[in-house]
C-alpha positions as CSV (number, residue, x, y, z in Angstrom):
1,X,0.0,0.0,0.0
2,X,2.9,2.5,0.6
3,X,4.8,1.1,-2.4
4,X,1.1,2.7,-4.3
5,X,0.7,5.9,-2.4
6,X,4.7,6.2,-3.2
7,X,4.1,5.6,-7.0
8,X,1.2,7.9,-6.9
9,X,3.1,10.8,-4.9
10,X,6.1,10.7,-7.3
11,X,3.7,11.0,-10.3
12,X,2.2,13.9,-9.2
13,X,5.2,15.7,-8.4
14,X,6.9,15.0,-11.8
15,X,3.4,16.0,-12.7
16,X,3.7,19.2,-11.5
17,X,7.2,19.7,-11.7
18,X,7.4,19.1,-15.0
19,X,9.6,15.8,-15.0
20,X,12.3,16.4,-12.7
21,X,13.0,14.4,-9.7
22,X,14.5,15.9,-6.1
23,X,15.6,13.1,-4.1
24,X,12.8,13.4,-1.2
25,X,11.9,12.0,1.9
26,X,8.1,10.4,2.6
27,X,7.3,13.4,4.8
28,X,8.5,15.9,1.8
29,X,6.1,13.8,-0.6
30,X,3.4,14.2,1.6
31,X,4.1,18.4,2.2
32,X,4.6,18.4,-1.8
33,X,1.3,16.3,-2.4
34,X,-0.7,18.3,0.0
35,X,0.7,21.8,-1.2
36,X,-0.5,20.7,-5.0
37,X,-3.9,19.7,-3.2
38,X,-5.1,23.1,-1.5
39,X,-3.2,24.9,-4.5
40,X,-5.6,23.1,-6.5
41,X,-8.7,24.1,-4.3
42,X,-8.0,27.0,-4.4
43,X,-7.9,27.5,-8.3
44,X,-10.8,26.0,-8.4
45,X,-13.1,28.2,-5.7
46,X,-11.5,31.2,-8.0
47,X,-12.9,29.5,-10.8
48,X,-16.2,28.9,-9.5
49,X,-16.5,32.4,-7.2
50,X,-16.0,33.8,-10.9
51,X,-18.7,31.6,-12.7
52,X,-20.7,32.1,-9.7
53,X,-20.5,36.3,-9.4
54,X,-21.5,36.0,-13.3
55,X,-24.6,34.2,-12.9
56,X,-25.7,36.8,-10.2
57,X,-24.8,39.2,-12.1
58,X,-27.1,37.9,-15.2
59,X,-29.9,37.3,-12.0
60,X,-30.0,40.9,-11.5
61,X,-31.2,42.2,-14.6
62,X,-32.8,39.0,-17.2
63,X,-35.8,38.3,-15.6
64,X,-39.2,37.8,-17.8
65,X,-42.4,37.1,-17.3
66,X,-44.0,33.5,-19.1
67,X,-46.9,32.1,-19.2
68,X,-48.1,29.3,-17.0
69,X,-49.6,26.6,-18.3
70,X,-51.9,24.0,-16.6
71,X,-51.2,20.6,-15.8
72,X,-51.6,18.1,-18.6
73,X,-54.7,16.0,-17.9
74,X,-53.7,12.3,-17.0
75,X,-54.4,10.0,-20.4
76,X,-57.4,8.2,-19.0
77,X,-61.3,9.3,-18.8
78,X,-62.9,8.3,-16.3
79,X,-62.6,4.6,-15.1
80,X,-65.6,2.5,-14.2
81,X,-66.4,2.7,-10.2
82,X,-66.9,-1.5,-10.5
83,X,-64.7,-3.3,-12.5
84,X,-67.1,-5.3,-15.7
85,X,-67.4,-9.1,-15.6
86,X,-67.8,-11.5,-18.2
87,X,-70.9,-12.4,-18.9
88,X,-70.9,-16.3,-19.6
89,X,-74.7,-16.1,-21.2
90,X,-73.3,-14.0,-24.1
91,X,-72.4,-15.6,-27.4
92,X,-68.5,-15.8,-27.8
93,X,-67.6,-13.5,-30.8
94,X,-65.3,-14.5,-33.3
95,X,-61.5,-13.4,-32.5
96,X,-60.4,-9.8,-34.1
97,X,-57.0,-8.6,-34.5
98,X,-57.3,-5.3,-33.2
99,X,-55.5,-2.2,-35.0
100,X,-53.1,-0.4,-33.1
101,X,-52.4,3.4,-34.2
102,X,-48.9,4.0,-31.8
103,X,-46.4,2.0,-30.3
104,X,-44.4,3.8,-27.4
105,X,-41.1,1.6,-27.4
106,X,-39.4,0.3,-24.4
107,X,-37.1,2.1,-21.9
108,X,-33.0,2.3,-23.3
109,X,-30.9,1.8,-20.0
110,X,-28.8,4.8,-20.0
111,X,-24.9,5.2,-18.4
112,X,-25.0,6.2,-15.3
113,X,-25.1,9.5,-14.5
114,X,-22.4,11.4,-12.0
115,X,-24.1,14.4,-10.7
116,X,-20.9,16.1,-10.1
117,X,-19.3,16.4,-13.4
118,X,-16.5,19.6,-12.3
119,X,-15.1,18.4,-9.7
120,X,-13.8,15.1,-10.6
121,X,-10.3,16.3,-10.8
122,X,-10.7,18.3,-7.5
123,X,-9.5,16.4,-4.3
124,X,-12.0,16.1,-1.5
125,X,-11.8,19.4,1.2
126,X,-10.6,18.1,4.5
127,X,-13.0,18.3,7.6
128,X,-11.9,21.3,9.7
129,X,-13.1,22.8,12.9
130,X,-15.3,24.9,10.5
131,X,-17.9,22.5,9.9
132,X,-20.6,21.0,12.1
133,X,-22.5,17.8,11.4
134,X,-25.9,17.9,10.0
135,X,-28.0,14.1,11.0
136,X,-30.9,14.1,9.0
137,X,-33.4,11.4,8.0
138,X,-34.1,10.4,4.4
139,X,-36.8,8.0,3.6
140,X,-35.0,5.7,6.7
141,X,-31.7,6.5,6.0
142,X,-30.0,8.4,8.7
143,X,-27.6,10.6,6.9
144,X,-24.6,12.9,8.9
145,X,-23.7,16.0,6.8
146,X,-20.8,18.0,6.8
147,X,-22.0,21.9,6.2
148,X,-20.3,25.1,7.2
149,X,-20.3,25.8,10.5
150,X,-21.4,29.7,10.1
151,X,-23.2,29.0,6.8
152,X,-27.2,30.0,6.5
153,X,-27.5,32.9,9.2
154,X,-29.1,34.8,6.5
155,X,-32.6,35.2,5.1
156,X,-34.1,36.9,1.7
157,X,-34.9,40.1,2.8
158,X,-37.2,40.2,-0.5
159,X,-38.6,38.7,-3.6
160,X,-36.8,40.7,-6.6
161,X,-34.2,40.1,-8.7
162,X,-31.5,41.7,-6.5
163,X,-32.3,39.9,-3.7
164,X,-32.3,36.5,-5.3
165,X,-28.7,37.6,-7.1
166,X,-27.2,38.6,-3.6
167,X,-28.9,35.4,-1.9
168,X,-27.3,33.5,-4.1
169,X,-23.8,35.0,-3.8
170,X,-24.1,34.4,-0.4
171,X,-25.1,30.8,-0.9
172,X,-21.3,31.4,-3.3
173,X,-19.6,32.5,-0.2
174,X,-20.5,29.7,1.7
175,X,-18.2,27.3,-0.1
176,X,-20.7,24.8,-0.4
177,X,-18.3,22.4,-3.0
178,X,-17.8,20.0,0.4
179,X,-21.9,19.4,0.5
180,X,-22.3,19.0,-3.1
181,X,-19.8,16.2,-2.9
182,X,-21.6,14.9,0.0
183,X,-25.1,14.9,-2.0
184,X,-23.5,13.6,-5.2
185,X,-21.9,10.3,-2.4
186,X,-25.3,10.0,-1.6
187,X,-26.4,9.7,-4.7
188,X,-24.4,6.8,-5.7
189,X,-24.4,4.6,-2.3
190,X,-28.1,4.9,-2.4
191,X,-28.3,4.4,-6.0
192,X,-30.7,7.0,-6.2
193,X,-32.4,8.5,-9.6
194,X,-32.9,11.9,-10.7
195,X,-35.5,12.7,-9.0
196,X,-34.2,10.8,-5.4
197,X,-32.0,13.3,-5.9
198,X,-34.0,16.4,-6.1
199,X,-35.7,15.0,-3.3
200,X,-32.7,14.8,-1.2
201,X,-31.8,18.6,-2.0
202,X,-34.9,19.5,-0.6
203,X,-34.7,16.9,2.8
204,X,-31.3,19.1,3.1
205,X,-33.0,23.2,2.8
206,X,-35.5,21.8,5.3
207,X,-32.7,21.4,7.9
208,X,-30.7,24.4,6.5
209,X,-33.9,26.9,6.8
210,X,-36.4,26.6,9.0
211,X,-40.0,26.3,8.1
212,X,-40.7,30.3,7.3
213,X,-37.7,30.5,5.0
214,X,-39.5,29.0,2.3
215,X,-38.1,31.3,-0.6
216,X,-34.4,30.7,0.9
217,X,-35.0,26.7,0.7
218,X,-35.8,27.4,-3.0
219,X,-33.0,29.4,-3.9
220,X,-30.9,26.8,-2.1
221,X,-32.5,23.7,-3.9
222,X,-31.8,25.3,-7.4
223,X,-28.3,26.0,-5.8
224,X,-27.5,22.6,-5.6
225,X,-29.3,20.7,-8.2
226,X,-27.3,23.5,-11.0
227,X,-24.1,22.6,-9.2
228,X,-24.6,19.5,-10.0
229,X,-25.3,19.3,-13.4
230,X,-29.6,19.8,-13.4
231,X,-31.0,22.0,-15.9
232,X,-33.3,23.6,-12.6
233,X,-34.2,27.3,-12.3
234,X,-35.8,29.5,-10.0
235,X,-39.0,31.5,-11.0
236,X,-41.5,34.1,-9.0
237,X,-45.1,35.1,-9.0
238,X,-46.7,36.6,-6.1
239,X,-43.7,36.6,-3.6
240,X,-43.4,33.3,-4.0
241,X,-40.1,31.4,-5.1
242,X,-40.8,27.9,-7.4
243,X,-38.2,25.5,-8.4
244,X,-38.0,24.7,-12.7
245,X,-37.3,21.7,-13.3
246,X,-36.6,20.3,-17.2
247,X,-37.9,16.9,-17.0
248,X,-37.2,14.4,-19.9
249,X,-40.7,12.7,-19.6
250,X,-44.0,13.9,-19.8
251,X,-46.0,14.9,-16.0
252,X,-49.1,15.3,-15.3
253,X,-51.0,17.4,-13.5
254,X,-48.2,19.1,-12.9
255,X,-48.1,23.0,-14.3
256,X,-45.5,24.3,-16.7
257,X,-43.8,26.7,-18.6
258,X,-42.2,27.2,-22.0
259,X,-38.5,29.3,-22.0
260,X,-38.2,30.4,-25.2
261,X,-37.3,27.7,-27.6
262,X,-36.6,25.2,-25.3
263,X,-38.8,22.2,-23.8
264,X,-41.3,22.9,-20.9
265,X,-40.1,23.6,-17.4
266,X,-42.5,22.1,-14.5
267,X,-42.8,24.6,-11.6
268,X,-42.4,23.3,-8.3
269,X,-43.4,24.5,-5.1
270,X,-40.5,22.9,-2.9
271,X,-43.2,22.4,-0.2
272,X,-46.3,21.3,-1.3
273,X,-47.1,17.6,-2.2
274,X,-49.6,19.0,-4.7
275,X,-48.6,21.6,-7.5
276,X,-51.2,24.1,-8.0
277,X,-51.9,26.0,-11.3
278,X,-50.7,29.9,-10.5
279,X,-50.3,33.0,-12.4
280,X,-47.9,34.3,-14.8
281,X,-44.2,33.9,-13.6
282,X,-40.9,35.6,-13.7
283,X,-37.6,33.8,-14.6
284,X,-35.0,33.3,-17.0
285,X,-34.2,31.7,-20.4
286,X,-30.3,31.3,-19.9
287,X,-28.3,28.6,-18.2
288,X,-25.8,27.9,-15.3
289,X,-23.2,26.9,-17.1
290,X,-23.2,23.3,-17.3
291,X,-26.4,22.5,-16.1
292,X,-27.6,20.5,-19.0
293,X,-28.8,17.8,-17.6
294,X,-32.7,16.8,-17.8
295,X,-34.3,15.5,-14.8
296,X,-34.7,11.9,-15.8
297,X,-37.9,9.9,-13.6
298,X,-37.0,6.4,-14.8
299,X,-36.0,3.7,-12.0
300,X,-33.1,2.2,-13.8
301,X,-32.4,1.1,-10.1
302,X,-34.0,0.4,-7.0
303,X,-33.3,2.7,-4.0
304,X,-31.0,1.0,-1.4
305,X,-32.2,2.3,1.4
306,X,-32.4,1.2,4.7
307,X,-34.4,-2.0,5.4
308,X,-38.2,-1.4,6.2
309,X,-39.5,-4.9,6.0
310,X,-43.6,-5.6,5.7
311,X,-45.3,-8.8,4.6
312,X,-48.7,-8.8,3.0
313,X,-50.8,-12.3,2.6
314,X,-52.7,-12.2,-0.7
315,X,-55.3,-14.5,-1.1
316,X,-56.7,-15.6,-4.6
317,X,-60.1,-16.0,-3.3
318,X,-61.3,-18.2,-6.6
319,X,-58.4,-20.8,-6.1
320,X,-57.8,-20.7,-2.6
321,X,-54.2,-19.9,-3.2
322,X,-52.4,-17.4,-1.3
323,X,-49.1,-15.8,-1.4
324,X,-46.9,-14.2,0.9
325,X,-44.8,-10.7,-0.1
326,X,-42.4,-8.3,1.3
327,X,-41.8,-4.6,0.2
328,X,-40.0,-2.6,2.0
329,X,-42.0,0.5,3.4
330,X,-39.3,3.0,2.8
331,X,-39.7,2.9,-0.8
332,X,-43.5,2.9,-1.1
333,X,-42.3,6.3,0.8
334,X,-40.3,7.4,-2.1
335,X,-43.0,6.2,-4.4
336,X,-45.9,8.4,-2.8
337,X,-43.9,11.6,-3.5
338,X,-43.7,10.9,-7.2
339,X,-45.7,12.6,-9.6
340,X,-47.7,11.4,-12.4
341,X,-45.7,10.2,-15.0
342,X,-45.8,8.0,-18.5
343,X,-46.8,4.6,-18.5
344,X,-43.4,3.3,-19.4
345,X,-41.4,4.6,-16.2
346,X,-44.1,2.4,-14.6
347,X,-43.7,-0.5,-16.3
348,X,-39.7,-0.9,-16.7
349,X,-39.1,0.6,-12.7
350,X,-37.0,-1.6,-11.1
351,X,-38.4,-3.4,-8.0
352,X,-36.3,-3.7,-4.8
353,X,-34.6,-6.8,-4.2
354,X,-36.3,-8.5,-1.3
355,X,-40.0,-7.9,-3.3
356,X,-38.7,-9.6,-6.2
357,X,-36.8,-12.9,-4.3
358,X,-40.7,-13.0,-2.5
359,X,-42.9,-12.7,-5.3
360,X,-40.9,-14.8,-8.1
361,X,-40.7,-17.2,-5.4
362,X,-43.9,-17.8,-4.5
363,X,-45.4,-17.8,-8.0
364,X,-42.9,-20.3,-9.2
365,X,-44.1,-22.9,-6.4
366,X,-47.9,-21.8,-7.6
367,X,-47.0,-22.6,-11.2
368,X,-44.2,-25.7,-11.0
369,X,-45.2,-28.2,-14.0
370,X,-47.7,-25.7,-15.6
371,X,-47.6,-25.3,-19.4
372,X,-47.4,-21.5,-20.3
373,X,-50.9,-21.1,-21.6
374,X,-51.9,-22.6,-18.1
375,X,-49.6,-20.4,-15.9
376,X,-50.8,-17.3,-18.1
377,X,-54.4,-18.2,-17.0
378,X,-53.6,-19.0,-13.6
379,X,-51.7,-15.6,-13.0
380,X,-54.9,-13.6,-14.9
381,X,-57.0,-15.5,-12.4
382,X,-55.0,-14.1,-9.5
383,X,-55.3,-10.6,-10.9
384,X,-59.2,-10.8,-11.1
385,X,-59.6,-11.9,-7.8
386,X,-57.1,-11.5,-4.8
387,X,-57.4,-7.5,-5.3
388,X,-60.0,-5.1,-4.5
389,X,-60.6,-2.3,-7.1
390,X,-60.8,1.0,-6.5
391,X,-60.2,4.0,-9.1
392,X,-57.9,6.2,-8.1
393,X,-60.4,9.2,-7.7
394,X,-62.3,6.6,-5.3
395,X,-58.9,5.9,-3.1
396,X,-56.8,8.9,-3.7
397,X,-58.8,12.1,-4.5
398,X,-56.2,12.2,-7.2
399,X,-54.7,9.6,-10.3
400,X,-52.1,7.6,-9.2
401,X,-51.0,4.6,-11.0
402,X,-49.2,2.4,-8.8
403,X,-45.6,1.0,-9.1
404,X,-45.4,-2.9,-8.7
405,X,-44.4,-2.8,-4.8
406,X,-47.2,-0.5,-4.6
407,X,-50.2,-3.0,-5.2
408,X,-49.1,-4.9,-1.9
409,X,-49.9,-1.6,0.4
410,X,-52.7,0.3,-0.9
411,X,-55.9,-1.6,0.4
412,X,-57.0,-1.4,-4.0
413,X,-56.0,-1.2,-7.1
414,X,-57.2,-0.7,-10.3
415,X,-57.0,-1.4,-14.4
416,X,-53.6,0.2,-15.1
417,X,-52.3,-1.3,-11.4
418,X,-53.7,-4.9,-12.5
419,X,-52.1,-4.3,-15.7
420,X,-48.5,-3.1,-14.7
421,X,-48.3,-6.0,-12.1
422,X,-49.6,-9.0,-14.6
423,X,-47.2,-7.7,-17.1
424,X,-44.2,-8.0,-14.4
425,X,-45.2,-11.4,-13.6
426,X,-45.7,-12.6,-17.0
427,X,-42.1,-11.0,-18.1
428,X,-40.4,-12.1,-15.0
429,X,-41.7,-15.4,-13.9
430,X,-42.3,-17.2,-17.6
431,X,-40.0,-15.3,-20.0
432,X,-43.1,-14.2,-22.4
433,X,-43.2,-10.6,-23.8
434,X,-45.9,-8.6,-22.7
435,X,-47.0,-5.3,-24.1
436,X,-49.5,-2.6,-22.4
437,X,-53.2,-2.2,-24.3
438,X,-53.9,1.3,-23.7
439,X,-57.5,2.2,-24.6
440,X,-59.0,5.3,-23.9
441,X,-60.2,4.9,-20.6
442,X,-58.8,1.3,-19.6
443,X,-55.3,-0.6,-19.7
444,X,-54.8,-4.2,-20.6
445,X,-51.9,-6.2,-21.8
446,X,-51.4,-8.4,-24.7
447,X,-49.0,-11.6,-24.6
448,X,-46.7,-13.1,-27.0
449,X,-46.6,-16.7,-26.4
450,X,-43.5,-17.5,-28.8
451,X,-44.5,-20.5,-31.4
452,X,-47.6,-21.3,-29.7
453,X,-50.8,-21.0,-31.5
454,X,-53.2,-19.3,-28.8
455,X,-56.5,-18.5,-29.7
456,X,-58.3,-14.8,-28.9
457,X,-58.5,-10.8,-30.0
458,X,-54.7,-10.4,-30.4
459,X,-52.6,-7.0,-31.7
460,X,-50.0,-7.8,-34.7
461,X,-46.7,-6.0,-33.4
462,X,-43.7,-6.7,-35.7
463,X,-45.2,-9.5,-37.3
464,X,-45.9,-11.1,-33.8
465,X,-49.1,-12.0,-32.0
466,X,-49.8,-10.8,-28.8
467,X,-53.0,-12.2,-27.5
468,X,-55.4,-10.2,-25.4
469,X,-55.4,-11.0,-21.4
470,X,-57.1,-8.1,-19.1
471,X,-56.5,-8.6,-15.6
472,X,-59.6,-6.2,-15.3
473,X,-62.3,-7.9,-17.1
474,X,-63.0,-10.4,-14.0
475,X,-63.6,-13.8,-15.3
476,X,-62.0,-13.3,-18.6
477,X,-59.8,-15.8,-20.5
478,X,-56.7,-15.7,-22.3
479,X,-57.9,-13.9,-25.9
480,X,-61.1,-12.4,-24.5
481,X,-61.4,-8.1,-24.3
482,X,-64.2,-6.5,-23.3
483,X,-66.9,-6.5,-26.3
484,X,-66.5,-2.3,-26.6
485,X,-63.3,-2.6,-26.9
486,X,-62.7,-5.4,-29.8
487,X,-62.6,-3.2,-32.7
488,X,-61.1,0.1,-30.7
489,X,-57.8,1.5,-32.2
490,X,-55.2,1.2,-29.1
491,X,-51.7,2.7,-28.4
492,X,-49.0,-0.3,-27.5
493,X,-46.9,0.6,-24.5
494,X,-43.4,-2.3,-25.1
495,X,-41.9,-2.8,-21.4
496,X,-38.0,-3.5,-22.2
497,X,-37.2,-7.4,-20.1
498,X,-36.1,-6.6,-17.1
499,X,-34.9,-8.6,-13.8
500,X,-34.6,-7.0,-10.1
């Protein structure tokens, strides 16, 4: 190990020397190392005091006013309050092959992302007498902070474009690179997603500000999330501060703005669970520099967080199966503060480990020696009746389609719930591709069952038959849609083949 930190010294000093080698001692290494480190701090505060005192300096005087735009309206109408049941005295219609007028491909897994692309070259700050620890609690996770020990005894004395310019200068003066670092460390060991992190900037303004410093938390939030890369801004309307946020997928219900040319920004207040429309607002079109990075919402990895174990017993009540499955309660937290989002982030979110192991597990003990037509039927079965529905409007006052973990705590569920979970189980337990039917006001799911010939209403994707199962339509079979629906043009949601 010294032989390495040895090798690694004397490349830095030639480094910086510029290829010539003193005859040193360990000590003079060290002294020579540690000179090159806090000369190399310091360049870089200059550097980023100096983007810093430019971006106030735009703050102060390229404000506009935009237009706000409602939330988009969540893709389905209304939902039936009881969920339709076959009717076994009707006449069974001849198959259809129903046409489908869009197909919404499946999610590309995309490098990972490090939230902290400046300061890779930049060694660590040492803890000094200067900082205090800051112990907060997020989603479980007890996190200990590092932050400056006289940081944050400010306030914003107003909402203008001064104000917010000399608030964030202040923020500047605070040398906050240690806490970025901290966040972005966070980031990775809890292998959180975009917007876990967002999340966490805001866990960390609560404890910086208290709970009248609303407009400071804001300003704070933005602070970080640019720093690290986020395309965020801050806006105004009636002395209010809102977090921008450019988002690479389509929210709803969630109100929005257009900057000039670029894509819509959805305005945030920091802390409300629920975004309300507002008025006009004032921001800015330009950037922090390097803050080009869209707020992604996919789960390409489940949260690691601390271990929050429940069990649920479902009971298929047609069967007289049951199954046993464990979530862990932390990350149904994370879930509930998620907005509405597409279909797809639903469908290809990675669960959390100790769901998976539990569900896969009991299903394949349900379904050992079953053909695939048979374990196809048996899982539809257990979709139409070991969940009570609900819409969402009944259950929630709001829409709220539920992530796979999700089904296993909410008391009910309904037709895009059924239909997210069925097409998980299909996918993960038997191998067969599944695709989302998305009608107008209901979601199905269509199966490929490879070179079997399967009977039923079917949609043609790529030259392949995927057969019609709806784990709505209680009582239904493989191939059977409800009769409204048989000749209905439908969009095709793919979910990409994923494992925990």
């Amino acid at each position: 190990m010294m032989k390495r930190i040895g090798y690694i010294l004397i490349t830095t000093i030639l480094w910086v020397t510029g290829g010539t080698l003193v005859a040193q001692t360990e000590d003079d290494f060290l002294n020579t190392f540690n000179d090159f480190k806090r000369q190399s701090e310091k360049e870089f505060a200059v550097f980023n005091d100096s983007i810093n005192k430019q971006f106030a300096e735009n703050l102060k005087k390229q404000w506009e006013e935009f237009s706000v735009f409602s939330g988009v309206t969540p893709p389905l109408k209304p939902k039936p309050i009881v969920p339709p049941k076959v009717n076994p005295d009707l006449p069974v219609k001849t198959p259809d092959t129903i046409p489908v007028k869009e197909i919404t491909p499946p999610v590309s897994p995309v490098p990972a992302f490090d939230p902290e692309p400046r300061f890779d070259s930049i060694p660590d700050p040492q803890l000094t007498p200067r900082q205090k620890t800051m112990e907060i609690n997020f989603y479980g996770n007890s996190l200990k902070l590092q932050i400056p020990s006289n940081a944050f005894n400010y306030r914003l004395p107003e909402v203008s474009d001064t104000a917010i310019a000399d608030f964030w200068m202040k923020l500047n003066d605070d040398n906050l690179q240690f806490l970025i670092k901290q966040c972005a460390s966070v980031k990775r060991t809890l292998q959180l997603n975009d917007w876990g992190v967002y999340n966490l900037t805001k866990c960390v303004a609560k404890h910086v500000f208290s709970d009248n410093q609303h407009n400071e938390r804001t300003v704070f939030v933005v602070f970080l999330l640019n720093s690290m890369g986020y395309d965020s801004k801050i806006a105004y309307g009636n002395d209010t501060l809102y977090c921008l946020l450019n988002v690479e997928q389509q929210l709803y219900a969630v109100p929005f703005s257009r900057l000039s040319d670029k894509s819509s920004y959805f305005i945030f207040d920091i802390d409300t669970r629920h975004q309300k429309n507002i008025g006009n607002i004032y921001t800015y079109s330009f950037d922090y520099p390097n803050s080009t990075r869209n707020m992604d919402m996919n789960i390409y990895t489940s949260p690691d967080f601390s271990k929050s174990i429940r069990s649920k017993l479902v009971e298929d009540k047609a069967l007289n199966t049951s199954i046993t499955v464990q979530y862990n309660s932390n990350i149904i937290d994370f879930y509930n503060d998620y907005p509405q989002v597409e279909y797809n982030v639903y469908a290809d979110a990675k669960v959390s480990p100790e769901f998976y192991t539990s569900i896969i597990r009991a299903f394949k003990i349900l379904l050992k020696d079953k053909s695939g037509t048979e374990s196809v039927s048996l899982l539809l079965n257990f979709m139409h009746y070991s969940f009570d529905y609900a819409t969402d409007d009944v259950q929630f006052g709001y829409e709220k389609p539920l992530f796979c973990e999700e089904n296993f705590y909410y008391p009910q569920n309904d037709c895009e719930d059924r239909a997210l979970l069925f097409a998980f189980l299909v996918r993960e337990i038997l191998g067969l591709e599944v695709v989302l039917i998305n009608y107008p006001d209901h979601v199905a799911t269509a199966v490929n069952f490879g070179n079997l010939e399967v009977a039923g209403d079917n949609v043609l994707i790529n030259n392949k038959k995927y057969v019609i199962c709806d784990p709505t339509y209680i009582g239904a079979s493989i191939g059977m849609s409800m009769p409204q629906y048989k000749n209905q043009a439908v969009e095709v949601i793919m979910p990409g083949i994923r494992s925990k």
